[in-house]
Every structure is written in C-alpha cells, then in structure tokens.
N, C-alpha and C positions, 0 to 999 in steps of 0.2 A: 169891460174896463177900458177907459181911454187911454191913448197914448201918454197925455201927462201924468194920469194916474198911476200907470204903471210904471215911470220915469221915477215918480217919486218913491214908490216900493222899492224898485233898485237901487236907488239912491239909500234907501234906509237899511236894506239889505247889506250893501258893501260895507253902510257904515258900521253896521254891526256887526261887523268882523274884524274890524284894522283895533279895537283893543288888544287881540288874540294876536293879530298881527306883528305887535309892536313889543307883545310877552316874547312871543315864541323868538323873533329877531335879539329879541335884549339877552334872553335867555343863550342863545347861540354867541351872542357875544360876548359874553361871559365865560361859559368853557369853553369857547373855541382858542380865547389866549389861555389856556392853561396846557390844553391838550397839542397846540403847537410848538409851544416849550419845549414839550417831550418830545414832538415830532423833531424839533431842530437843533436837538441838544448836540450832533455833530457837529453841525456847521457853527452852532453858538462856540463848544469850546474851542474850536481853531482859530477861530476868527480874533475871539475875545483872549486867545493864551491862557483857558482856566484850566481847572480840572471838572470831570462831570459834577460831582459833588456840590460845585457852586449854583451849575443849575438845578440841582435837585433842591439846595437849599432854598433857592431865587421862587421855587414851585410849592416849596415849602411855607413860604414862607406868606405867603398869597394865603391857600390855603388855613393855616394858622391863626393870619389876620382877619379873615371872611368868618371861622367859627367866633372868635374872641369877641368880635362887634357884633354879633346876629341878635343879640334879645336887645340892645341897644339901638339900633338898626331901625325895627318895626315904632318905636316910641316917637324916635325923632321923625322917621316920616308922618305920623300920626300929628307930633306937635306944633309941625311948620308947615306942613300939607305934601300929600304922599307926592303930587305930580311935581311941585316944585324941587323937591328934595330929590327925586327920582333924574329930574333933567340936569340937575345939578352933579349928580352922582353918577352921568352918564358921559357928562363934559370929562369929570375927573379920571374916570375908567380910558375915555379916548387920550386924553391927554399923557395918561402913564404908558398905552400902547407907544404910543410917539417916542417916548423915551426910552423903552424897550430895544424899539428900532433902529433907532441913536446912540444907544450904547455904547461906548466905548472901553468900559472896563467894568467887571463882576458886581463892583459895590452898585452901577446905576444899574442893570438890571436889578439886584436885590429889593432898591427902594421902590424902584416904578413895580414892581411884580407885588410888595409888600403893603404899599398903594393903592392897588387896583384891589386886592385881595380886600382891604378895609371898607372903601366903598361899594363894594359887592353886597358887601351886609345890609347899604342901605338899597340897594336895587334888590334884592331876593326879596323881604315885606310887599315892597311897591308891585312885585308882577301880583302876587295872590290877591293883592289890592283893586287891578285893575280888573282881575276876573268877576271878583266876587261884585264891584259895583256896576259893571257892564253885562252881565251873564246869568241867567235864571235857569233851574230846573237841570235837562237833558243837554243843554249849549253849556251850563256850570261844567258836569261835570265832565262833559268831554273837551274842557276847556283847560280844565286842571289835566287831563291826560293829554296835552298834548303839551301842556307846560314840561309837565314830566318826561314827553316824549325829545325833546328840545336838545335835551345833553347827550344822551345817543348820538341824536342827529347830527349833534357842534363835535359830535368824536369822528361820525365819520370822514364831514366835511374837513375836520382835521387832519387827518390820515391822508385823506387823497390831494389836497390842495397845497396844507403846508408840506406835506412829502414832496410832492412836487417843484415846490417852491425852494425849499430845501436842495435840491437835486439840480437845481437850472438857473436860474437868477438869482436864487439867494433867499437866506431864511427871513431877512429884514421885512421881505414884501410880506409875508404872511400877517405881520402886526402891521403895515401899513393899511393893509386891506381892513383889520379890524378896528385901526381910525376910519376907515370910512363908512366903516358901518354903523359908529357910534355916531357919528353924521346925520345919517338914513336915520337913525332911530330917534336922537331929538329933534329932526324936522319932525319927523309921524308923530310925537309925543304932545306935540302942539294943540293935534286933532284930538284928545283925547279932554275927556268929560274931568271938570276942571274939579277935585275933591279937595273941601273947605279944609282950612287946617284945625284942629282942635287945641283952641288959644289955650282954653284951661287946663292941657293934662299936664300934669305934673311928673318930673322925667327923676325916678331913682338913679341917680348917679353912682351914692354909697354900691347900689345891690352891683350896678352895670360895671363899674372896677372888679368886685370879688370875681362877677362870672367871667370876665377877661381875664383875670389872673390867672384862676385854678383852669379854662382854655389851656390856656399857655404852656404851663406847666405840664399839663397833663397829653397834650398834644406832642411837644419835644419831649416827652418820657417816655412813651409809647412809642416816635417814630426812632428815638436813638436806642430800643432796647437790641436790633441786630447788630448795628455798628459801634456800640459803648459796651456791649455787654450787659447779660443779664443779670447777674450777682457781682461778681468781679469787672473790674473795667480792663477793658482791652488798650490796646498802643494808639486805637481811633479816640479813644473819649477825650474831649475836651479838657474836665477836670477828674481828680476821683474824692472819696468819703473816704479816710481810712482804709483806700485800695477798693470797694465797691464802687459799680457802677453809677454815672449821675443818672441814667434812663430809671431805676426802683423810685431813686433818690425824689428826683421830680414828681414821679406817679402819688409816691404817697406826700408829697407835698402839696398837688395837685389837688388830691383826694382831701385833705386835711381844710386848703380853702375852698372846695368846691361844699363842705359842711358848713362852714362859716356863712357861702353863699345860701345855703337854706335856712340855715338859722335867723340872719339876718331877712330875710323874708318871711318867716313866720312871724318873728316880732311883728316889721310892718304890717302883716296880715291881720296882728292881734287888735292893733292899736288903731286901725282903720287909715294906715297912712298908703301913700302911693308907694307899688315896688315896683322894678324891673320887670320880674315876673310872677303870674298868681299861679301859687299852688293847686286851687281846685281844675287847671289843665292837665291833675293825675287825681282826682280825689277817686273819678269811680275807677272801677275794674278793668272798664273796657278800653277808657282812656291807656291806662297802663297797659292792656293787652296791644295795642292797636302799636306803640312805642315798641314795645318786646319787638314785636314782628320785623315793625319798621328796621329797626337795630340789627335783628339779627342775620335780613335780608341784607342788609347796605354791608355788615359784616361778610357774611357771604358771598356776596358780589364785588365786592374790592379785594378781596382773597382770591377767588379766580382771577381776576383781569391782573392781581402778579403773578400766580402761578403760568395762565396761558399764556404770555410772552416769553416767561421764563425757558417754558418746555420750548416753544420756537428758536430762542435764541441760542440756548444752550444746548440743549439737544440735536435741534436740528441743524444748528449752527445758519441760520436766517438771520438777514442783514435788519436792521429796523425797519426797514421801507416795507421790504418783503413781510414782516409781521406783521405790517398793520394792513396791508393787502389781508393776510391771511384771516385776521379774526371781524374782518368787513362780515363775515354773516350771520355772526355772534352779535356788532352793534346793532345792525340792522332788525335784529330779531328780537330786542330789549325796546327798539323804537316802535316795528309795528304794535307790539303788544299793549305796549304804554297810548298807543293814540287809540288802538280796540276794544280794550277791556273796559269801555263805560258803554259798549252796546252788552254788559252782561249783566249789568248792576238792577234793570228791570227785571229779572228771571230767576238770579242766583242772590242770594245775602252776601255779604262780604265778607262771613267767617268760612260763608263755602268755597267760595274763590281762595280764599287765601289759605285753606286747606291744599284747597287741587294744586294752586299755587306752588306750596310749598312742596309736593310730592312732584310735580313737573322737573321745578330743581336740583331732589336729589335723586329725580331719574336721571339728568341730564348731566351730573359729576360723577354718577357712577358708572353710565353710560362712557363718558369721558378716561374716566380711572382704568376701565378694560379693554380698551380701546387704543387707545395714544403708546405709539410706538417710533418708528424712525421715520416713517413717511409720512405728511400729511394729506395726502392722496385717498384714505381710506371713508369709504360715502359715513362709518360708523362713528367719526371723529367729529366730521362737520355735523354729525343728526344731532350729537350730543352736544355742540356748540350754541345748535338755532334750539335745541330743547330746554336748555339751559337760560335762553337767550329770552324766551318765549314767557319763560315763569316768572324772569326776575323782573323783567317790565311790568308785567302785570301786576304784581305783589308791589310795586316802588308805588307805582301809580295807584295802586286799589288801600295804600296805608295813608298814604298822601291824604287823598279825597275823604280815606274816613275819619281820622285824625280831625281834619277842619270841621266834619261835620256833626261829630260823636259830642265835643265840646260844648260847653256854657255859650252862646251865640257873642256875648261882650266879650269872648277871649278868642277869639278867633284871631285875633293879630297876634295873641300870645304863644297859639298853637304854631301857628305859622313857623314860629321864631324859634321854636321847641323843634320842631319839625328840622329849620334848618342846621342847629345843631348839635341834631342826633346823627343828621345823616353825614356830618364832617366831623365829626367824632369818631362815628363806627367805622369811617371809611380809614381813620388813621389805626384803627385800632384792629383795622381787619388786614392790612397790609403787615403791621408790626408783629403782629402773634402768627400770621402765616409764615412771615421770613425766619423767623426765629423756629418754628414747628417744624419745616422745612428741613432745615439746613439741620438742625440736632435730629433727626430723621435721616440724612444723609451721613451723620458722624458715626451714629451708633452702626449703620449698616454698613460704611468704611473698615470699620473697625472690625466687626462679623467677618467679613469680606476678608480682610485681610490675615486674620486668623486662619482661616480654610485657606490661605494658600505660603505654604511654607517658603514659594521659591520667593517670595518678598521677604529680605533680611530686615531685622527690625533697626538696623542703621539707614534703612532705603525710610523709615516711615519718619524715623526723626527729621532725616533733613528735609521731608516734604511736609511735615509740620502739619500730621492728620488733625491733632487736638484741634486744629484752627481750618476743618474742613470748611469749604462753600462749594458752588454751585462754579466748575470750570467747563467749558467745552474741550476739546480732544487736545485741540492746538496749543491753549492754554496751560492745561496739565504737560504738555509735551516739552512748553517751553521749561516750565519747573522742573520737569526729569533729565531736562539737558544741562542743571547747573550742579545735578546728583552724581553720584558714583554707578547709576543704573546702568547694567549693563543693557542690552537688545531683549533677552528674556523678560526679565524684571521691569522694565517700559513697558511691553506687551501687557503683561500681568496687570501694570497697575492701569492703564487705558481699559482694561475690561471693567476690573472692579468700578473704576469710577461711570460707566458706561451704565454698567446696570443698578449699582447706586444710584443715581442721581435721577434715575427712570422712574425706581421703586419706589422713591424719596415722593416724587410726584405724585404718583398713586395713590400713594396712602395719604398725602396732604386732601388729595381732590376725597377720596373718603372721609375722610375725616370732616371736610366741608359740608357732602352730603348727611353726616349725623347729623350737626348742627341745622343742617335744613329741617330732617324730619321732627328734629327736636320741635322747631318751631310751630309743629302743629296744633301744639300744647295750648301757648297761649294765644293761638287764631281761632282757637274755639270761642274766646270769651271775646270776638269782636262782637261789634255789633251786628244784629240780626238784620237791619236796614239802613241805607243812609238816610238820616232824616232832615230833609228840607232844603234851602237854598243858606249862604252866606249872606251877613249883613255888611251893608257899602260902609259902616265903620269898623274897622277892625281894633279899635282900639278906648278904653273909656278909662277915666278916674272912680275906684272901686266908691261906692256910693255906700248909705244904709238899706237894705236890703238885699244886697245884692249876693249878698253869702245864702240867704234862705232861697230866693230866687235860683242860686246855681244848684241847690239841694235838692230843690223841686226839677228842675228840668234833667239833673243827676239821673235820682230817682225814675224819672220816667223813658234816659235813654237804656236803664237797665232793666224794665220790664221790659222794654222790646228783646 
C-alpha cells in the first residue's frame, strides 16, 4: 500500500471515530453538571447563604425537566434536523452552566439547572442519533456501550475534579470548565455527517403536554414521599389534603394523567393520526421484558448509590470528599463493564447476560449487607462494591442496546425516548422508596431497641422524638441528647441503640435491593434471544398505512427468536 493510500485509511479511520467522540464528550457533559452539584453543594450553600435543600431542589429540578421533555425531545430533533437541534441545545446547556457559575442567589441557580435539565431532552435523542447513523454492526453496539459507559465516567471525573475544585479555588470553576467543554463539543459537532430534517413529521403537542404533566407530578410525588410524608404530611410538606400528605396526592394524580397520556394515544393510534409516542414500542413481550429489567435495574442502582453514601456518611462519619474518594471503585466498575459487555453479545443471547447479570448484582448487595461494618478498610466490602459495580453496568448497557434493537426499526427514536424516560423515572422512584424503606426500618428497630432497654425512661424518647426517627451520626444524636434531661447512662444507651439501628436498617435495605434483583430474572428470560441487526439513520417517521401490519410482522418475528 502507498503512503497516500494509507494516509487516507487513517484519515478515514479517525474520522470514524470523532461521532463517538463527540457522544461520549456531550454525554460527560451533561452528567458531569449534575454530579458537580452534588460535589459542591458545601461550597454552593455558603457561598450562596441557602439551605442544602435548595440545591437538592436546583438538581432536582434539572432532572425533572430532562424526564418531562424526553419523548418530546426525540420528535423535535427529528423535525428540524437532529445536528442542528443538537448544536443548538448544546449552546443553551453551555450557556445555563455560565449562569450557574454566576450565580448569585438560589432562584438563578434553580433556572439555569431547570434549563439545562429541559435541553438535555433534546441532546439525549441526538447521541443515539449519531451512533446509529455513523456506526454498523460490532462498532454500533460497542458504541452504545460506551455511550452507556459515559455517566460513570462524568461521575467520576466528578468526584475527583469538582472535589477538588470544591476544596481549592472554588466550586464556580467546575461549571466554568463545563462551558468549555460545550465549546469543544459544538466545534466537533460541525465535523459531524449533516442529518436532513424531516419537514413532514408531524409533532403531537396534545400527547407531549399530558406526558410532561403526569412527569411532573409523578416525579415530585415520589421524590417528596420522605420529606412530606407518606400518608400524613409532616412540618416539611409544602401544602396538605385534609392533613395527608401532597407526595400520595401527586402520585395518584400523576398516575390518573399519565392514563389520559395513553388513552390519548391510542385514540391517535386508532385514527391514523401522529402521537408523541407509538404504543407497538410495548406491543410484544420482549419489548416489555427488556423495560422490566431496564426499570428494575436503574431502580436498584440508584437505591444503592443512596444507601452507599449514606452508610459512609453516617456511619462512618466521612466528609463528602472522602465518599466520593471511597465508592471511586464502584464507578469505575459500572464503567468498565458498560464499555465490555458488547465483546459478549457474540457468544451469549441477552437473556443470558442479563440473567448472570442480575445474579452478579444480588451477589454483590448481599455480599455488601454481610460485610459493611465500621471500617471501610475490609477487601470483603470493596469486592462487593466492584461486584456490584460490574453487573449493573452490564445489565444498564446490555437493556440499552436491546431495547433499540428488539423494536419496529421506524420507532427506534421512540424507543430511545422510552428508554430515557424509564431510566429518570426509575432513578427517582428508586431513591424515594429506598429513603422512605430505610428510615421506617430504622424506626421500627428504634423502637425494638428501646423497649429491651429499660434504663431509657420513656420521657428520654418523647423529647427525642423517635416517632420522627432518621438516619443521625453520633455527633448528631449527641447534640439532640444535650438539649434532654439524659443523664451520662441514658446518652450511652441511646448512642448504642442508634449505632446498631441505623447498621441493621442498612442491611436489610441492601437485602432487600438484592430480592429485587433476583426478582428480575423473571422477566430477562423473555428478552430477547439475539440482538437483531443494526439501527436505521432515521429514527423517527409519520405512522403511514401499513405500518401497524409491518410492525406485526417484524413483532412476530423478533418473538420466534
């Protein structure tokens, strides 16, 4: 081969790489502002005179606005053209970092974080967009694993940079660096293979309101069910129902338009008009298995990552910094897995993986549950962290890839969109039922606890106000027994009880995780038995005639595999 010849191989080699390039960097820029939030939520509230609360809301609120526009998200970049939309959406994402940074009081963070979170919606469609038009075969799917691999990644460069950053010059540079990275990324986007827009398609507005609505609702239902109360409302809820809590209140209001949203799409379905979204993205079995899984993984993996901070913080009494030091082998192990598991998909079917998968994981919480104690020094603690770490990358990534590819080929921007709102759903919904599982797990065994020890008088427990147990470390509870009648005995007493409570509480939550795992092996049986074939470069069409018999036929044939 000549030298020019080869010149231009490399030339075409590199270039077929920089779409991956420019996912994987957009993708890190995206959770890398969410996951520095949390890194800097010291320095934010001092700074800023809030309470944490405001920035859990500011993170919230991000989040919230990302699921609400996601099936909206994929249509519009479809109907104006995904690169245009995407470089658009990339300006606006850098530009809310800038204001972030700028900050001066709690409301501009909320907007610019509220912001960023809405145009996320339309950047999440566009990456799976650019894989599937740039990437065939064995490069697809270790394309989408490495997509997958991406927020791991953006977690740990989190931890170590804005910690950092946090710690020494200040938490502002951490968003300043992800304005400049949204720089990097609509230079690179330029280079990228220019997809037409599709003038014709037709954009469901009606459907796209109902599924932001019942979002909404059902997102702030769920995450206010620890701090509002779960039947009754507590002294934190915003408003009450005739004394219940507004967290049920939302949920089933949530649930009530989240019906609306399907009804209103079967209509359209019936009538042959455009919707939001097409139902035959669940009509076979496996589709719906492949969701299960996904759901009940993204549930189970956002339920650990609160309990494992938790047990750091509270237990071991570890600063923030120091945690995210500590479960660096837990991200890192959700990241390898996520970029490996597409050298397995030639050898194994996806229902097997995501069997072994799922058995990985609830070795790796059980492992954890027997194990986690006062030190984190014990090699049985970390095996159970990368073990852990190891499955749930795998499973995130092997539901990901089969989802897009299990589908009707014309709804693969639907799946996509399906996909991203399953997995910021489950994430709220696995954080919410863990906190609340938790902490009434620590009340009832408070309560145990303090029945087997008589030298606690039951005036010691009113004014420490068990009924409204949580999650204190030593110091915490210490300063509460210093505003009691406790003498030196009865401090001792209650510092034990809560000591080995709040241990136990963890245990059984982390088992409790691990049923749910194995539960899940249920329906990974009904995945599919192979991935079949590549993505098409349009991920998105106006539902035609035929197109309902066409998805029946293709249906039907991914369930004889």
């Amino acid at each position: 081969m000549s030298t020019k010849s080869s010149a231009v191989l490399d030339v075409a080699v590199k270039a077929s790489w920089l779409p991956l390039i420019v996912v994987v960097l957009t993708q890190i820029q995206a959770s890398f502002a969410v996951n520095a939030l949390t890194v800097s939520m010291a320095g934010i509230t001092s700074e800023l005179n809030t309470p944490a609360t405001s920035v859990g809301t500011a993170i919230t609120a991000g989040t919230f606005a990302m699921a609400a526009f996601i099936l909206l998200g994929a249509k519009v970049g479809a109907r104006f053209g995904t690169r245009l939309v995407f470089q658009i959406a990339v300006v606006i994402h850098g530009v809310a970092m800038a204001v972030v940074a700028l900050s001066q009081t709690a409301a501009m963070l909320f907007v610019a974080q509220a912001a960023s979170g809405a145009v996320i919606a339309l950047i999440a469609p566009a990456l799976t967009v650019f894989i599937a038009s740039n990437f065939k075969g064995e490069q697809q799917a270790r394309s989408i694993g490495f997509l997958a691999a991406a927020i791991p990644a953006a977690g740990v460069l989190a931890l170590l940079i804005a910690g950092a950053f946090a710690s020494t010059i200040g938490w502002r540079w951490s968003f300043a660096l992800i304005v400049g990275l949204a720089v990097v990324n609509l230079a690179l986007s330029f280079r990228l293979k220019k997809i037409e827009p599709q003038k014709d398609l037709l954009i469901d507005w009606v459907g796209a309101l109902y599924a932001a609505v019942s979002v909404i609702l059902l997102s702030f239902g769920f995450s206010g069910l620890s701090s509002w109360g779960l039947v009754l409302a507590s002294d934190d809820a915003p408003f009450t129902v005739l004394g219940l809590s507004p967290a049920p209140v939302l949920i089933v209001a949530g649930t009530i338009v989240g019906q609306l949203f399907f009804s209103w799409i079967r209509k359209q379905q019936k009538a042959g008009k455009p919707r939001i979204f097409d139902l035959a993205v669940l009509k076979s079995s496996k589709e719906k298995a492949v969701t299960a899984c996904m759901a009940m993984m993204l549930f189970v993996g956002t339920a650990a990552n609160f309990l494992i901070p938790l047990y750091l913080q509270v237990v071991q009494g570890r600063t923030s910094f120091e945690t995210s030091l500590a479960i660096i082998p837990y991200t890192l192990s959700i990241f390898l897995a996520s970029t490996f598991v597409a050298n397995l998909y030639k050898r194994f079917p996806p229902r097997q993986i995501a069997r072994a998968g799922f058995v990985v994981v609830a070795f790796g919480l059980i492992l954890l549950a027997f194990t986690i104690q006062y030190g984190w020094g014990q090699g049985f603690v970390v095996a159970g962290l990368i073990t852990l770490g190891l499955g749930q990358g795998s499973i995130v990534a092997l539901v990901f890839n089969t989802l897009l590819s299990a589908a009707p080929k014309r709804l693969a921007g639907d799946v996509g969109a399906w996909r991203g709102l399953v997995h910021n759903m489950s994430g709220s919904v696995g954080i919410a039922v863990a906190s609340v599982f938790a902490v009434s797990v620590l009340a009832g065994l408070i309560h145990t606890a303090a029945d087997e020890h008589p030298e606690i008088p039951a005036s010691l427990i009113e004014q420490v106000d068990i009924n409204n147990a949580n999650f204190l470390t030593n110091d915490q509870l210490a300063d509460v027994l210093a505003t009691t009648t406790a003498n030196e005995a009865e401090a001792a007493a209650a510092l034990e009880i809560n000591e080995a409570a709040r241990l136990r509480a963890l245990q059984i939550s982390l088992l409790g995780l691990a049923a749910i795992a194995l539960l899940a092996i249920v329906p990974a049986g009904r995945m599919p038995n192979r991935l079949p074939g590549d993505l098409p470069e349009h991920l998105e069409s106006n539902p035609e005639p035929g197109d309902e018999e066409r998805d029946d036929a293709e249906i039907a044939a991914a369930e004889a595999r």
